[in-house]
N, C-alpha and C positions, 0 to 999 in steps of 0.2 A: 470357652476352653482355653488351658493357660497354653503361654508360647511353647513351656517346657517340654509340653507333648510332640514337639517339633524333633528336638532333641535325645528326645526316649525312640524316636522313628528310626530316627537316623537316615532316615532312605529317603530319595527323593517322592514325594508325596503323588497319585496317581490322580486323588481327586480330591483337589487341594481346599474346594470349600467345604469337603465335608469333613476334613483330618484325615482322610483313610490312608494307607498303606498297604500295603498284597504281605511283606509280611506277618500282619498281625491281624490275617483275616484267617486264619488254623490254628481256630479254639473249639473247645466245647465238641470234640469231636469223640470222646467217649462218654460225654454227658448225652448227648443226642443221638441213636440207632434205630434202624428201622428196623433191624433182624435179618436183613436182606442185603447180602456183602453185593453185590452190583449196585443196589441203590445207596448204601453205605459211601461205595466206591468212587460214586457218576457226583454226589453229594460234593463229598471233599473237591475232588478235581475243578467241580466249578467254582466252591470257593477259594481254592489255590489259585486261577485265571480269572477271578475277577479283579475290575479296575477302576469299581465304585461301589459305593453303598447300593444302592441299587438292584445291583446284580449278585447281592448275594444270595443266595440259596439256600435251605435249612430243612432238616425232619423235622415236622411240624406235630407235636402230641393229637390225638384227634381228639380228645375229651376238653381242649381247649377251643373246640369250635361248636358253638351251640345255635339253635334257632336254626338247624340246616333244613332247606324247603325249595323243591324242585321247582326252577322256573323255564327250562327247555329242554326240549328232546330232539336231537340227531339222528343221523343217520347210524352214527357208529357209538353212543353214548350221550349220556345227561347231562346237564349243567344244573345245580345247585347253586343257594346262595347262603351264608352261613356267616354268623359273627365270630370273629376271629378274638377272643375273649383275651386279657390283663391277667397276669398274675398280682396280688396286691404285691408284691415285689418285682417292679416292674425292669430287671435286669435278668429275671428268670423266663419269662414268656413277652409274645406281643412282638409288633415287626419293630425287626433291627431300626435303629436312628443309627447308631453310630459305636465307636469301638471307646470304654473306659480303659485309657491307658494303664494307670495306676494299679487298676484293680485285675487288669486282663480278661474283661468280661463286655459283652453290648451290653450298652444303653436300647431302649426301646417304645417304643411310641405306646399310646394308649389303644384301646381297642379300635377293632373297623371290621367293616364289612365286606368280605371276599369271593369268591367265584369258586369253587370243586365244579373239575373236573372228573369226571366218569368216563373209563372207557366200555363199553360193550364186551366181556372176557371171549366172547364166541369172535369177535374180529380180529382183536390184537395178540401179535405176541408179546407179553407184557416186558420183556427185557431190552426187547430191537426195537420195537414199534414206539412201545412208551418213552422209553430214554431218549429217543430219536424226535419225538417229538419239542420235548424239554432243550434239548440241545440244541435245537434247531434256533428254538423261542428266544435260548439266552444271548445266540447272534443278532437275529433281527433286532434286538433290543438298542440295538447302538443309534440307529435314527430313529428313537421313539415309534416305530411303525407298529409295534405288539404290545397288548397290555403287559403290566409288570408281572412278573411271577415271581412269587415268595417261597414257593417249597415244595413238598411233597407230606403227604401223611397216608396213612390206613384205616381203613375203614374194619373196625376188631371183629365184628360181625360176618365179615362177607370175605374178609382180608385182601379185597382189591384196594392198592395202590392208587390214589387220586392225585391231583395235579393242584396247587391252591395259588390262584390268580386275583389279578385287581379285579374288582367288582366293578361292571361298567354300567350305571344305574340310568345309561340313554337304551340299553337293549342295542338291537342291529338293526341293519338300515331297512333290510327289507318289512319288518314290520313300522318301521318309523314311516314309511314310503307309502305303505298304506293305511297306516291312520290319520298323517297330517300330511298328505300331497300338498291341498287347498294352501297351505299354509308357508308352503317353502318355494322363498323366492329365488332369483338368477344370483343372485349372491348367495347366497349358500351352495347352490349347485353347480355352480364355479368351483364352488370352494371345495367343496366333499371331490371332483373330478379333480382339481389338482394334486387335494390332497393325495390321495389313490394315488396319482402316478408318480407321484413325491418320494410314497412309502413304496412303491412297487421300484422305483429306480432304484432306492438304497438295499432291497432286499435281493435285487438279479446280483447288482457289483458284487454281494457274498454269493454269486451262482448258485442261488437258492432258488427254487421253483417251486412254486404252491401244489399246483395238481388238481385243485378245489375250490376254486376261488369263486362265492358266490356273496348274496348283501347278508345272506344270515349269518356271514363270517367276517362282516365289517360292522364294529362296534364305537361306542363311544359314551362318553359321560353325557354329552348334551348335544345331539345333533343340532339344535337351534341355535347355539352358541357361537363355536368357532369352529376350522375346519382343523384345524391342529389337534384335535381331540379326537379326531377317528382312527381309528387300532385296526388292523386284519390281524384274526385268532385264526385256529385248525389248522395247525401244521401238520397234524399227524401224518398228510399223505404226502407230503412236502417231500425232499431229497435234494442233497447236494447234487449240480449236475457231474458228472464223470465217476459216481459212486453207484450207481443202477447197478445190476446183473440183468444178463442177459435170461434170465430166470423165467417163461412164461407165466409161473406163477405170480410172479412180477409184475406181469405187463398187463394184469388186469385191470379195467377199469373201473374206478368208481367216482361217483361225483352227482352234479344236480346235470341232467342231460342238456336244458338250454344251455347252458354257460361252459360246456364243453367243444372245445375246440373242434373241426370237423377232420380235419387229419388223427388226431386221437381216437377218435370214434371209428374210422376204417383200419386202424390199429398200427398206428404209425407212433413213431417214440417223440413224450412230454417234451416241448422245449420251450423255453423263455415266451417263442411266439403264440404258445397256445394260453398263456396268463394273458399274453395283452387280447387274445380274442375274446375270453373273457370280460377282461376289462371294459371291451367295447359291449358286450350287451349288456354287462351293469350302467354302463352309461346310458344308454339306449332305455333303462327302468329309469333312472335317475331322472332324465331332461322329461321320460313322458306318461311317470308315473305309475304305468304298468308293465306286471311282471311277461317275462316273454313267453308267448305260446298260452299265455292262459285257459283259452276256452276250447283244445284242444290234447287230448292225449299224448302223455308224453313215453307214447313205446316206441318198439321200432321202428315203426313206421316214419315217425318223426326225425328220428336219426336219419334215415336213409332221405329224406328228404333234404337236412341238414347238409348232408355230405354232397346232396344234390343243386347247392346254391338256396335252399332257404333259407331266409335272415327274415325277422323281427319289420314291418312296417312302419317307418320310420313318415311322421306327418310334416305334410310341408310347411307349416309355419314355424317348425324346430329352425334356429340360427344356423344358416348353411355351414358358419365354419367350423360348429360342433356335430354338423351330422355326417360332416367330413372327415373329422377324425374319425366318427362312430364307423363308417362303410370304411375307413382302412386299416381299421381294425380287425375286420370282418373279412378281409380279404382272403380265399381262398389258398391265392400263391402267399405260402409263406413268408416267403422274404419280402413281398410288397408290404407288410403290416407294416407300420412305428416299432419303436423302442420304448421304453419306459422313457427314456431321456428325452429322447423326441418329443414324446407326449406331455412329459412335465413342463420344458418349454415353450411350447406352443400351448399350455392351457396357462399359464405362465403368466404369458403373456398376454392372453383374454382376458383372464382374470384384472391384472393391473391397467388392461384398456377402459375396462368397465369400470371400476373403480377412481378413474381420474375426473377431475373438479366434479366430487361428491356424486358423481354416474348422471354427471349432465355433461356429455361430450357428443361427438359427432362420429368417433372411433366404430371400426365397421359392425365389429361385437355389439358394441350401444343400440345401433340402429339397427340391429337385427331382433335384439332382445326386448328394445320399444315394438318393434311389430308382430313380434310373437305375445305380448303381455295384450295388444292391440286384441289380433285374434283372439285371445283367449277370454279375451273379455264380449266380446261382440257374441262367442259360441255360447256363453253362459248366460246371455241376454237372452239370445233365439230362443236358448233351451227353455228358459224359464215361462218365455209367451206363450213357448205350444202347448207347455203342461196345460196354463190358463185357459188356453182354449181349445183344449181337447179333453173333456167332462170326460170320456174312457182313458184318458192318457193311464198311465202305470208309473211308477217314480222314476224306472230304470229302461227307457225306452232306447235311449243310447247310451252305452257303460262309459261311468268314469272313472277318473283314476280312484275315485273314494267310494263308488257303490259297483266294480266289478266285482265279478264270481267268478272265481276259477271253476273247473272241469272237476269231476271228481279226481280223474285218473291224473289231472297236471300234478305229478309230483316236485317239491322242490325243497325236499331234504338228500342226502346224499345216500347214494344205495350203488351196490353191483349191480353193472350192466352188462349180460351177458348177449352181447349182438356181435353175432359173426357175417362175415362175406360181406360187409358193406362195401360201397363203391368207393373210388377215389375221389377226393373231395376236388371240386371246380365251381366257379361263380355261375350264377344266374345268367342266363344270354345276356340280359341286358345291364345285370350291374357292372361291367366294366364301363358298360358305357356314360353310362350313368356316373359313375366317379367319376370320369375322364369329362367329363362337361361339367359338373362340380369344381373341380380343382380349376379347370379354366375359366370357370366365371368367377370362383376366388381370388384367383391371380391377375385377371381385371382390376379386380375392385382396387387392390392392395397399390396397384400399378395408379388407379384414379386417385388415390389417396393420398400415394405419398409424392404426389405433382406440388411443386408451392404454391396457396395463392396467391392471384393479382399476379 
């Protein structure tokens, strides 16, 4: 692209490798209509406030999206996957590259492959909910934490409103979790935990709060790859915090019940603390595989136990100073949890312990994570003798992370919970104590460690 275009801007440039300008981002704005002046509306505005290629937004034709083919179901709506087709004039359709100055028109990329979004019409109110959603998406987007979102279009048929997102061709964790456990090692699950509190730091600082935060709403190109690739979707039930009404209708709950905070559940109001309780039981899947509460129903009953100090059975050869964070996570008293920040650097910093001179160090992480690869290795030996020598043996005489079964009734898509009078939430008799001899045998170590030798 020639310098001249610098000069036709005139402005100082927002994102300067890609040429763009906020000026010359309101075009094409009577060429493109949905028929729906809110969406018309919500449209424009975000491409007036955007402040990169990236983030811009567009009505997307739907006859330009072909091979659309459902590949999940929610609690509140479908996820599709659809090629997002070229015009052979490829300045007419296809996602934005970038702005031809000259002509006053996008340039645009060749075809790909995208994500529709579907909402459920019996949940949403499609003006406040949907838009709410979108607007939410196009904040988190500033530290990479959310797939990209390219637009909106309609479905002519049904005339719901859809949402058209990057297409993330790793799926979410919680099925990655259970297909290839075996397969994922202390680096990577380092990595996907940093990541998480990476993305969850940058998303409180905009006082954004999920609401729903479970693995089927953390995604990625390639789990096995890198950890910079893992996205959190579903914002729909997200909300700026100080923007709520005091609305009962409001205060309802929905969500996947494990990963529900316990103070929410006895009906106390969302805050930042109850994402990181979350956070701690997806951890808690992540380091051991299985999803929480499995082989148990997840109705009331469960709740009111919940609220009653139950937490997920955390095994002992998990690295103490990750099942540390997991239990203060989980912590009852709110204000004893972590922060996002908190949690970023201290995983942070395991992370970068583990990975010094090639993950042959002496670092307290290292040697926790050789003696739990130890155990795990010795359990898959035992296991595998006694099948040998027990001619009745069965495959699954002890569940693992690759051949459990959930419960019929473990649900863990996201639904209304309608439980009243629960109790107020409080620890286990014994896990404070238990944390509380945790952190002092950490703070030992930390204390043996950083002695000089000799």
């Amino acid at each position: 692209m020639s310098s001249n275009k610098y000069v036709e801007c005139n402005r100082d440039f927002t994102d300067l490798a890609n040429r763009r300008c906020k000026p010359h981002l309101q075009i094409d704005f009577d060429k493109r209509t949905s028929g729906n002046i809110a969406i018309d509306k919500f449209i424009q505005d975000a491409q007036q406030n955007a402040d990169s290629n990236w983030k811009v937004i567009e009505w997307i034709p739907y006859n330009r999206l072909k091979d659309i083919e459902e590949v999940a179901k929610g609690g509140f709506g479908t996820i599709h996957k659809a090629k997002w087709i070229t015009h052979k004039n490829k300045c007419i359709d296809g996602l934005i590259e970038e702005l031809d100055f000259e002509n006053q028109r996008w340039s645009r990329y060749d075809q790909r492959k995208v994500a529709l979004k579907k909402f459920d019409n019996n949940f949403t109110d499609l003006n406040e909910d949907f838009l709410n959603e979108i607007a939410i998406h196009l904040k988190t987007m500033n530290g990479f934490a959310t797939p990209r979102i390219y637009g909106i279009t309609q479905d002519p048929e049904t005339n719901e409103f859809i949402m058209v997102l990057d297409y993330m061709f790793g799926g979410n964790l919680r099925d990655y979790l259970k297909n290839n456990f075996n397969n994922i090692n202390w680096k990577l699950k380092l990595g996907y935990l940093r990541r998480l509190a990476s993305n969850f730091e940058n998303i409180h600082k905009l006082d954004i709060i999920h609401h729903d935060f479970h693995p089927g709403n953390i995604l990625s190109d390639n789990f096995n790859f890198k950890d910079s690739s893992i996205k959190i979707s579903d914002f729909g039930l997200s909300k700026l915090i100080g923007h709520d009404v005091k609305n009962p209708e409001k205060r309802r709950i929905f969500g996947v019940l494990p990963y529900i905070a316990p103070e929410v559940l006895s009906g106390e109001e969302y805050t930042k603390a109850a994402d990181v309780y979350s956070f701690g039981i997806i951890a808690y899947e992540i380091v051991t595989g299985f999803a929480p509460y499995y082989d148990i129903p997840h109705d009331i009953n469960l709740a009111r136990q919940i609220c009653d100090g139950l937490r997920p059975k955390i095994p002992f050869h998990i690295p103490k100073l990750i099942t540390q964070i997991i239990m203060r996570c989980w912590d009852a008293r709110v204000t004893h949890r972590p922060t996002f920040k908190e949690l970023n650097f201290e995983l942070c910093k395991y992370r970068w312990d583990y990975r010094k001179n090639n993950y042959k160090n002496n670092n307290e992480i290292t040697v926790q994570i050789k003696q739990a690869k130890e155990f795990s290795k010795n359990k898959e030996k035992g296991g595998f003798l006694n099948l040998i020598r027990s001619s009745k043996s069965k495959l699954s005489t002890n569940p693992t992370p690759i051949n459990y079964k959930t419960h019929p009734e473990a649900i863990y898509t996201s639904r209304l919970l309608n439980y009243l009078s629960l109790p107020k939430p409080k620890n286990d008799e014994n896990f404070e104590n238990e944390l509380e001899e945790l952190t002092k045998s950490i703070s030992a170590l930390s204390i043996v460690a950083s002695r000089p030798v000799g």
